[in-house]
BAFI-3210 file (N, C-alpha, C; in Angstrom, 3 decimals, decimal comma, padded with zeros to 6 digits):
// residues 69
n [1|2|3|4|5|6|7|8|9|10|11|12|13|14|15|16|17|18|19|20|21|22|23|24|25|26|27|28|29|30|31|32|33|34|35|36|37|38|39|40|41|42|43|44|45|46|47|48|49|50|51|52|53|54|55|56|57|58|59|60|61|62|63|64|65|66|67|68|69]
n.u [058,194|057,460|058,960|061,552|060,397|060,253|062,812|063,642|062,790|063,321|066,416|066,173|065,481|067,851|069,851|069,212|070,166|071,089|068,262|067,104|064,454|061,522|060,409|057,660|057,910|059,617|057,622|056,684|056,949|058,606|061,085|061,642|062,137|063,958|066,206|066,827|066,066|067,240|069,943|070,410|069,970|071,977|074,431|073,611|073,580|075,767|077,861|077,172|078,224|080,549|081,487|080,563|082,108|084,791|084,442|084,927|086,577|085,850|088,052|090,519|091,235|094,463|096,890|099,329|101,090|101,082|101,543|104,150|103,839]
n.v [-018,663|-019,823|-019,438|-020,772|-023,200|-023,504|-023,018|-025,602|-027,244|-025,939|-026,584|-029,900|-030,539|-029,452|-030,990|-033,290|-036,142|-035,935|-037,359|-038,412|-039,986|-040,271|-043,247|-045,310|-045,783|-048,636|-051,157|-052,032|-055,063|-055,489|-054,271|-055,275|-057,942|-057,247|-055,998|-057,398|-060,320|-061,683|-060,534|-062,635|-065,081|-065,551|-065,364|-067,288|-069,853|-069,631|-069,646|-072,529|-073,806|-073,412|-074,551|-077,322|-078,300|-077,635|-079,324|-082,263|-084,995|-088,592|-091,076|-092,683|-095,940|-096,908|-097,086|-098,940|-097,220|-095,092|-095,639|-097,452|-100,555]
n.w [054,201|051,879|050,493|050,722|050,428|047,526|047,158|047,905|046,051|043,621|044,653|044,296|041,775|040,382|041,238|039,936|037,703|033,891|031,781|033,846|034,692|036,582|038,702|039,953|043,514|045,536|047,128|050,236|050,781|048,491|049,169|051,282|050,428|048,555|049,693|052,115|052,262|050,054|050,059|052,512|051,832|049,572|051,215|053,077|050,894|049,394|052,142|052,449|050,423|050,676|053,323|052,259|050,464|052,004|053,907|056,445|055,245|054,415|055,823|053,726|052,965|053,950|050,934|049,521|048,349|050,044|052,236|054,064|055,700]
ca.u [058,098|056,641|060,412|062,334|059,953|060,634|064,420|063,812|061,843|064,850|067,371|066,048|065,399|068,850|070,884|068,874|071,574|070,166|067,679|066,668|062,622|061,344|059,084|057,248|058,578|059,444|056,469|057,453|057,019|059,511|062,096|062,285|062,699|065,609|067,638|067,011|066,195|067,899|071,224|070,657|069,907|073,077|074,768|073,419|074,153|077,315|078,597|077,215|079,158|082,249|081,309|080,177|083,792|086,168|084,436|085,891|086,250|085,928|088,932|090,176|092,213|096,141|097,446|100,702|101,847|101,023|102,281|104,459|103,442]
ca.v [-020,112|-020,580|-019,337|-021,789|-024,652|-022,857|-023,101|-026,873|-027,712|-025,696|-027,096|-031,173|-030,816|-029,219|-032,073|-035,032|-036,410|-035,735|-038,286|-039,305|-040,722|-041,325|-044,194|-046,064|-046,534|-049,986|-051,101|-052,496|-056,330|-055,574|-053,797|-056,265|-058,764|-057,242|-055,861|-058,687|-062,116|-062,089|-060,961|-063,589|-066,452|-065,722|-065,480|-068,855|-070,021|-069,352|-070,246|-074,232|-074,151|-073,564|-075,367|-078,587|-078,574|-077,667|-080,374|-083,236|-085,971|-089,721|-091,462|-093,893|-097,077|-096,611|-097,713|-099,567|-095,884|-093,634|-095,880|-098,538|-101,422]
ca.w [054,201|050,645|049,511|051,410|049,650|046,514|046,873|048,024|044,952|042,577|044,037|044,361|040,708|039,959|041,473|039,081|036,238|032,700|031,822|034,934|034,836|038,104|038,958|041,337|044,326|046,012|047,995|051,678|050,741|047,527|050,220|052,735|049,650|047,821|050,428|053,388|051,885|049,131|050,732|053,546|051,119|049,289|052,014|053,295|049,805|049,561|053,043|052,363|049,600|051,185|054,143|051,637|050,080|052,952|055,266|056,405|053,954|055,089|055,483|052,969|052,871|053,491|050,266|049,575|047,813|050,374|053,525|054,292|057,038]
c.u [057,986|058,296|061,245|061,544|060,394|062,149|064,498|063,733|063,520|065,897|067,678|066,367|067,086|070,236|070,617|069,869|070,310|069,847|067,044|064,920|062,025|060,156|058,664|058,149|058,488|058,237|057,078|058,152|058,568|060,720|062,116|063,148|064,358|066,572|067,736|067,316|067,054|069,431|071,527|070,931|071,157|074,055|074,789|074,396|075,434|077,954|078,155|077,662|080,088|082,289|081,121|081,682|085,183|085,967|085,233|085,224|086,251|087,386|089,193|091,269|093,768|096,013|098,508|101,500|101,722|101,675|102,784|104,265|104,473]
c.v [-020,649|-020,141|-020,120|-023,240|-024,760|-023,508|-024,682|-027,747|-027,512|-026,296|-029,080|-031,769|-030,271|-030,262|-033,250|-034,919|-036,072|-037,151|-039,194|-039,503|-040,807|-041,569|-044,147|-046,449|-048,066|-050,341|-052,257|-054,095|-056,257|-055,080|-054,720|-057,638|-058,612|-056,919|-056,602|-060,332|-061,831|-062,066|-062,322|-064,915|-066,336|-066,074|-066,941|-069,848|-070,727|-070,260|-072,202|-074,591|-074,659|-074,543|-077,013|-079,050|-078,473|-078,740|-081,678|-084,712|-087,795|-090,456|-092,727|-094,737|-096,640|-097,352|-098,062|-098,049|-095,218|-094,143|-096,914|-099,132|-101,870]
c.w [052,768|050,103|049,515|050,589|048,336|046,288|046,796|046,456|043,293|042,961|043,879|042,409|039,324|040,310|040,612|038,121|035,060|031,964|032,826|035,000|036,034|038,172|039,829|042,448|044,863|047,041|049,253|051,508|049,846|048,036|050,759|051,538|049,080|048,791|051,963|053,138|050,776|049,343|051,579|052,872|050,203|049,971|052,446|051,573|049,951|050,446|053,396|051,821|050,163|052,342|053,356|050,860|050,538|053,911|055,317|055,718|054,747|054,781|054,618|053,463|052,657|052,152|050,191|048,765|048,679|051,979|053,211|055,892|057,094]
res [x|x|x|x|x|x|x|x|x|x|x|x|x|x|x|x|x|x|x|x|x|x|x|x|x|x|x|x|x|x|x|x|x|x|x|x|x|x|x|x|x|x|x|x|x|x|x|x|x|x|x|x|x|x|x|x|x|x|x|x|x|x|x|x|x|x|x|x|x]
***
């Protein structure tokens, strides 16, 4: 058993790139933040944009250039 942890241990540390540091991990609140809200609120974002500039525009006054009566 203790060889098999062994091997785990050699080969976790044989796959890191050179220079790799490792920190703190993300703590639950800082997960749900970056990869839920912050997509969603872009998301939202975003799609009022497009929604605020493809909507429909009020109509204006025929003019004497664009129709004839």
């Amino acid at each position: 058993m203790m060889n098999h942890l062994n091997s785990l241990v050699t080969l976790h540390s044989i796959a890191q790139e050179d220079g790799y540091v490792p920190s703190e991990g993300l703590s639950a609140i800082d997960t749900v933040v970056t990869f839920v809200v912050i997509p969603v609120a872009l998301f939202f974002g975003i799609a009022l944009i497009a929604w605020a500039l493809t909507g429909e525009r009020s109509k204006k006054k025929n003019s004497s250039i664009t129709s004839i009566d």
